[in-house]
C-alpha positions as CSV (number, residue, x, y, z in Angstrom):
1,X,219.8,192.9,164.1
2,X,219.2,189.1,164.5
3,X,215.9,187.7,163.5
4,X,214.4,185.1,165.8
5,X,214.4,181.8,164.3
6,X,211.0,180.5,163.0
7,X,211.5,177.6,164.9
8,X,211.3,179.4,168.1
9,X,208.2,181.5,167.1
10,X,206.4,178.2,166.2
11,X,207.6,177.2,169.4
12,X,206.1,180.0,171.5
13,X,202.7,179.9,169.5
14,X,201.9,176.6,170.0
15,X,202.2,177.1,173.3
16,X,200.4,179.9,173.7
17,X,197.6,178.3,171.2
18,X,198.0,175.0,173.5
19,X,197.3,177.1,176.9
20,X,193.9,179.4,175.1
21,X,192.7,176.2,173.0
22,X,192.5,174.4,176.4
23,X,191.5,177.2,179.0
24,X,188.6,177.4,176.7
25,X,187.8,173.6,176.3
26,X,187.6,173.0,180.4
27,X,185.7,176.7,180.9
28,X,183.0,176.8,178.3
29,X,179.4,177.4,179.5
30,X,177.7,175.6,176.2
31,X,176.2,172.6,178.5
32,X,173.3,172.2,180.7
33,X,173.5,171.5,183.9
34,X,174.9,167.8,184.6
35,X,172.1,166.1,186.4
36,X,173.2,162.0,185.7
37,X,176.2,159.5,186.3
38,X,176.6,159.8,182.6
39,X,177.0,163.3,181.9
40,X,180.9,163.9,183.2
41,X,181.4,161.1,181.0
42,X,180.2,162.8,177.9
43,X,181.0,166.1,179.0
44,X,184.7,165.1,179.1
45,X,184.8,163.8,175.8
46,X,183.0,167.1,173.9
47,X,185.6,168.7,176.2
48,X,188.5,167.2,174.5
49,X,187.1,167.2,171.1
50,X,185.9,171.4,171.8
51,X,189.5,171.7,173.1
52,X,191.1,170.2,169.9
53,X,188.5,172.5,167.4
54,X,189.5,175.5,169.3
55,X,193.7,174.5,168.9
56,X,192.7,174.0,165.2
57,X,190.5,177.2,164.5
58,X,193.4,179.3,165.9
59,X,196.1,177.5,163.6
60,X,194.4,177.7,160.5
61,X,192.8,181.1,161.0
62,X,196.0,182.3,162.9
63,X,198.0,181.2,159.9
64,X,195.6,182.7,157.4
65,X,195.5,186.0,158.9
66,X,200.0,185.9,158.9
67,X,199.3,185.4,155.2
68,X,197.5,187.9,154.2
69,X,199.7,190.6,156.2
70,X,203.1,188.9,154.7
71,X,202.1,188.0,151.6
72,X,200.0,191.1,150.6
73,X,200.2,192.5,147.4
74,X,202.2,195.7,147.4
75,X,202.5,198.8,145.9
76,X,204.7,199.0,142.6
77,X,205.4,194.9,143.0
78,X,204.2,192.9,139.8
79,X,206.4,190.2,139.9
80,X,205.1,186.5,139.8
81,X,204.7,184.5,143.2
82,X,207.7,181.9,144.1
83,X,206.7,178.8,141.9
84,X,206.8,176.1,144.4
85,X,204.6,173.3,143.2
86,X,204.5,171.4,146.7
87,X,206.0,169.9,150.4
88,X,206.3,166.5,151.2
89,X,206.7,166.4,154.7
90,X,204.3,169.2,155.1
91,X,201.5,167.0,153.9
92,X,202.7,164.2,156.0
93,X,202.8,166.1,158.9
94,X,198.6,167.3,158.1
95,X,197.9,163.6,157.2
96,X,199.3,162.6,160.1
97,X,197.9,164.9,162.7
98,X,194.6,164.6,161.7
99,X,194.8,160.6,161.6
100,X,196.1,160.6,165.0
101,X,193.6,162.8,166.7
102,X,190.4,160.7,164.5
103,X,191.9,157.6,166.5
104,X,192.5,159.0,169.7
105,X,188.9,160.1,169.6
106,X,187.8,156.9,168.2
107,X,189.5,155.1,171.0
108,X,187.8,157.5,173.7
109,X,184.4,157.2,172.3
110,X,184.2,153.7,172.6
111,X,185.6,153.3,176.2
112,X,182.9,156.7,177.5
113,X,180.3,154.0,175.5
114,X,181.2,151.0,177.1
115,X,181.4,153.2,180.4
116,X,177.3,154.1,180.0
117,X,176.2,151.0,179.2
118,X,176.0,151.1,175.5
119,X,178.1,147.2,175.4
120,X,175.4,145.4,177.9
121,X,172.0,147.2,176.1
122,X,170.0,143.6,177.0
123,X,169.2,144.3,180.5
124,X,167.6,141.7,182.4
125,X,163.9,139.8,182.3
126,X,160.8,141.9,183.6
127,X,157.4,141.7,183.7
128,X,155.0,145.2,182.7
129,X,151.5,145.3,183.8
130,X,149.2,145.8,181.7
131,X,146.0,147.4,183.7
132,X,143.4,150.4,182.9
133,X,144.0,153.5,184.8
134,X,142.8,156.9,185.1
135,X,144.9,159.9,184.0
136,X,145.8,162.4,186.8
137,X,146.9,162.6,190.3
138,X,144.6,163.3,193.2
139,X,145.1,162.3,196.7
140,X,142.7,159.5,197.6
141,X,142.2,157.1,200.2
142,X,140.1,153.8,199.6
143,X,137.0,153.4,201.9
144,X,137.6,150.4,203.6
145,X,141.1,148.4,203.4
146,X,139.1,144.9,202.7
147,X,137.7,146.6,199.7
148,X,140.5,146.6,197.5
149,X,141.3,146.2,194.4
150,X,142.6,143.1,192.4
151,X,145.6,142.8,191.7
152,X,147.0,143.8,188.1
153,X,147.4,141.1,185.6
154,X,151.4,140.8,184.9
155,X,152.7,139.8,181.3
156,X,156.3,139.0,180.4
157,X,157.6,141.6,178.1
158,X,160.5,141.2,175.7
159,X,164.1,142.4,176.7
160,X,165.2,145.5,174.6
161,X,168.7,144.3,172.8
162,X,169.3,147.6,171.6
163,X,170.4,151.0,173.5
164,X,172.5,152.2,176.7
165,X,172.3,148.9,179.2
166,X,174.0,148.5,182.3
167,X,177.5,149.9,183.2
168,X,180.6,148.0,183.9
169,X,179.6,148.3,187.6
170,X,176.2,147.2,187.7
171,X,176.6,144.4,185.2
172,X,174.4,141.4,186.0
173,X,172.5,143.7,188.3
174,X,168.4,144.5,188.0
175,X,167.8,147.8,187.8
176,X,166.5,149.7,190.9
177,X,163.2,150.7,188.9
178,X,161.9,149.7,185.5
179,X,159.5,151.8,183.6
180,X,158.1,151.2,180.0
181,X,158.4,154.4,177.6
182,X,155.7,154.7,174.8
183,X,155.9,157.2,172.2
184,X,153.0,158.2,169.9
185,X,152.9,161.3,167.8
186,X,152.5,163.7,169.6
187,X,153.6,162.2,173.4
188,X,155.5,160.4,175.6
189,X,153.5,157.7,178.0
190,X,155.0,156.1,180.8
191,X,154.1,153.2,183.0
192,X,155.4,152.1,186.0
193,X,155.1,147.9,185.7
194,X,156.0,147.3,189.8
195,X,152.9,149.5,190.8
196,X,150.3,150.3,188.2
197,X,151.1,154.2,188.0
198,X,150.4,155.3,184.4
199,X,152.0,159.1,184.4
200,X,152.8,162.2,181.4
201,X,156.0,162.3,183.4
202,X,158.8,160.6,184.4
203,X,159.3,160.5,188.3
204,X,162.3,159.1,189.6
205,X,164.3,158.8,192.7
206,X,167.8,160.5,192.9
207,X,170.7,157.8,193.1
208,X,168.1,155.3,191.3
209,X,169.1,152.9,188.8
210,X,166.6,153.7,186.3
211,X,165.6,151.3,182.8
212,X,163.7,152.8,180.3
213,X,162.2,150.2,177.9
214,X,161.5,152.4,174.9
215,X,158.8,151.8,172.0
216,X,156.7,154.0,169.3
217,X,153.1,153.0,168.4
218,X,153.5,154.8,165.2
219,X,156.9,156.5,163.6
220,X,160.4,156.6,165.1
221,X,160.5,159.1,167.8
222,X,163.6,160.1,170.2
223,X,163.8,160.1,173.8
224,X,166.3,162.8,174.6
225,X,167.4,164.4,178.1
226,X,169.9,167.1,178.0
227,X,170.8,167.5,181.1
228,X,171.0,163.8,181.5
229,X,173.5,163.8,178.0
230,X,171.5,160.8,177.2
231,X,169.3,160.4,173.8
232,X,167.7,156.7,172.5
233,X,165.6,156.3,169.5
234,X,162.2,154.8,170.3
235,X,161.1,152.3,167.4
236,X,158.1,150.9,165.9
237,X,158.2,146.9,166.7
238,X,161.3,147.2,168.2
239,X,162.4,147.6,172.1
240,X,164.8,149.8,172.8
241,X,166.4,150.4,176.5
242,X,168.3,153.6,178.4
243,X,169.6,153.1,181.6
244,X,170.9,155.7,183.9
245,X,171.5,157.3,186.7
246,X,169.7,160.4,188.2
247,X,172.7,162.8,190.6
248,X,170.4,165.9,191.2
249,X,166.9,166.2,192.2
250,X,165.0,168.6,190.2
251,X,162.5,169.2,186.9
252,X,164.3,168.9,183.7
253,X,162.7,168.5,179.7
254,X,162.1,165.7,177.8
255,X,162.7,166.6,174.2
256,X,161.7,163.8,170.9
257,X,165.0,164.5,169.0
258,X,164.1,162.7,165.8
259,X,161.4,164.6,163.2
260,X,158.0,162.8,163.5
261,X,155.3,164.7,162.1
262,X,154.1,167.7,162.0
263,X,153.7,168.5,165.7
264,X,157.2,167.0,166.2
265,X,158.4,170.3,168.2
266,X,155.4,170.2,170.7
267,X,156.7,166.5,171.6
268,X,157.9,167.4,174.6
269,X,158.0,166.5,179.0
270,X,159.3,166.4,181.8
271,X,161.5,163.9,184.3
272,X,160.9,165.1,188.0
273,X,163.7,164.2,189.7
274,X,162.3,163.0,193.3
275,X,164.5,162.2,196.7
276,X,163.5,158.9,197.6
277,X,160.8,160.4,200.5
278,X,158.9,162.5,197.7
279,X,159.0,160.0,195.1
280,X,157.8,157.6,197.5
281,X,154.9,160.2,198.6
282,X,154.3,160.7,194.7
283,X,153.9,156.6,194.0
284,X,151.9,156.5,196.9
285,X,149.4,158.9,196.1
286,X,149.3,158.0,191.9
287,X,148.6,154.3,193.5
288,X,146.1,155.1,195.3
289,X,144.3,157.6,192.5
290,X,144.4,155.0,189.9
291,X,143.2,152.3,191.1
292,X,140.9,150.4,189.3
293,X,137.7,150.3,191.7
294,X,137.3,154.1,191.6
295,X,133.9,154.1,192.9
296,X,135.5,153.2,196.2
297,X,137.4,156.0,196.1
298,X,137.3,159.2,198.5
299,X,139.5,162.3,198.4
300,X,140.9,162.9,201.7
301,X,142.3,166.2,203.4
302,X,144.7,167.7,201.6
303,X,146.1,170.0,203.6
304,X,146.4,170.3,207.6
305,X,142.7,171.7,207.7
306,X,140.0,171.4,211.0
307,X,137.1,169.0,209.1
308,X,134.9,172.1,208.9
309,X,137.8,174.1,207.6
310,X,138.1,171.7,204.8
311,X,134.5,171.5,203.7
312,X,133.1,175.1,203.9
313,X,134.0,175.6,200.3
314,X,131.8,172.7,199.8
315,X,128.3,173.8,202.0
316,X,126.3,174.8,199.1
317,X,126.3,171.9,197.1
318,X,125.7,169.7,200.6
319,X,122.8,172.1,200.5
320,X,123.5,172.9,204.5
321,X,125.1,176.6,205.4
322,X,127.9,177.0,207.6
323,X,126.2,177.3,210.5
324,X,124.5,173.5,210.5
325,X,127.8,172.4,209.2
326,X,129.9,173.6,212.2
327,X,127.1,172.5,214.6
328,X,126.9,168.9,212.7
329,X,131.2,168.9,213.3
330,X,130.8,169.8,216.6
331,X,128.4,167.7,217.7
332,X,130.6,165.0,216.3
């Protein structure tokens, strides 16, 4: 009986190594969900790279496990193994392989990093205010429109040099919304220079071109979004700057990926991903809520509630019951 060549069943492996290696690299569940412009683009590169660990796992491990069956010890056989000392081209061929794929990847890299920014990191010239607000956000209304508040003092801030910047396509281009990034052991503040808003959070608009200009008061921290495939360090002294794109509304975490003291792994947010009517409604109401003058401040009607409706709850400490209240309304 003929044996097959060897040729032929190295032939027919790598194939069929070729077609598992890359059904698993394009079918893998080990991401998050993509939720920014940036994510396919580093989702296709751990692809490739996943794709070419699998291909190598299976050679190696493949190849191992043919050893051991072929060249087991077996029963009654003492001889010595053959003596060969080594294979020239066979050690070209695994310097060379692994040479080729470290440039191909090298290559890649830096076009998915010029792709998200990370050549233009300067961004453009913008102002931050710098004002005193109250945490939270409660709806509010002022009391009379001539009573408002003064405007917030505006400072020029330095451009970050450092970080993810614009992209290729929105080079020389202000970004759609700009919002300064603290982090301090053990949080992450954000404040919104265009209206005042000082949130926990991050709230942005779907389809928004977003700058984050990062800083630490204290110890390196790092801003990291999974879902967004984006992570920048925040620095002590130093501005820093991640730019993106938002593609699906929705809540997703805000981790600090760099160790920063002891309550390091309870550094942690959220960004709300708004369509531009509810993150409009959001920036309304947070303007509104922290403004300065808060003693001019009401709440208003929360809810679609008759004005008796809405301030039943509140009879006993108007020191009135129901009754007077309804007649009081109705009279009105």
């Amino acid at each position: 009986m003929q044996q097959i060549p060897v040729s032929l069943w190295t032939l027919v492996a790598g194939i069929v190594v070729t077609a598992i290696s890359i059904w698993i690299g394009q079918n893998h569940t080990l991401m998050p969900i993509q939720a920014s412009l940036q994510a396919p683009l580093v989702d296709g590169f751990f692809n490739v790279m996943f794709t070419i660990a699998i291909a190598l796992f299976l050679v190696v491990e493949g190849t191992i496990l043919i050893f051991l069956v072929k060249f087991r010890h077996r029963r009654g056989d003492d001889t010595d193994g053959l003596p060969i000392e080594g294979n020239v081209p066979l050690e070209i061929f695994w310097t060379a392989i692994p040479t080729v794929i470290v440039l191909g990847l090298g290559i890649y890299s830096v076009d998915v990093f010029n792709q998200m920014g990370g050549f233009e990191p300067a961004g453009h010239p913008h102002s931050a205010a710098h004002v005193a607000h109250m945490p939270g956000s409660a709806i509010a209304a002022t009391l009379s429109d001539t009573e408002a508040t003064t405007a917030p003092t505006i400072a020029p801030t330095i451009a970050p040099t450092i970080g993810i910047g614009a992209s290729p396509q929105t080079l020389n281009k202000p970004a759609d919304l700009v919002v300064d990034v603290k982090g301090i052991q053990y949080a992450w503040i954000f404040n919104y220079p265009d209206s005042g808003i000082t949130s926990g959070e991050l709230h942005i608009p779907v389809g928004a071109d977003v700058q984050l200009n990062l800083s630490a008061q204290d110890v390196i921290h790092s801003f990291w979004v999974p879902n967004f495939r984006l992570k920048q360090d925040a620095l002590p002294g130093i501005p820093t700057e991640l730019r993106f794109v938002a593609t699906k509304p929705g809540t997703y975490p805000v981790v600090c990926a760099e160790l920063c003291g002891g309550y390091h792994g309870s550094m942690r947010t959220q960004v709300i991903v708004h369509t531009p009517e509810e993150y409009d409604s959001w920036r309304t109401e947070n303007q509104i809520a922290q403004q300065q003058n808060l003693n001019q401040v009401v709440a208003i009607n929360p809810a679609d509630l008759s004005t008796s409706e809405f301030l039943a709850p509140h009879t006993h400490d108007m020191g009135i019951s129901a009754a007077t209240l309804e007649s009081v309304v109705i009279g009105h």
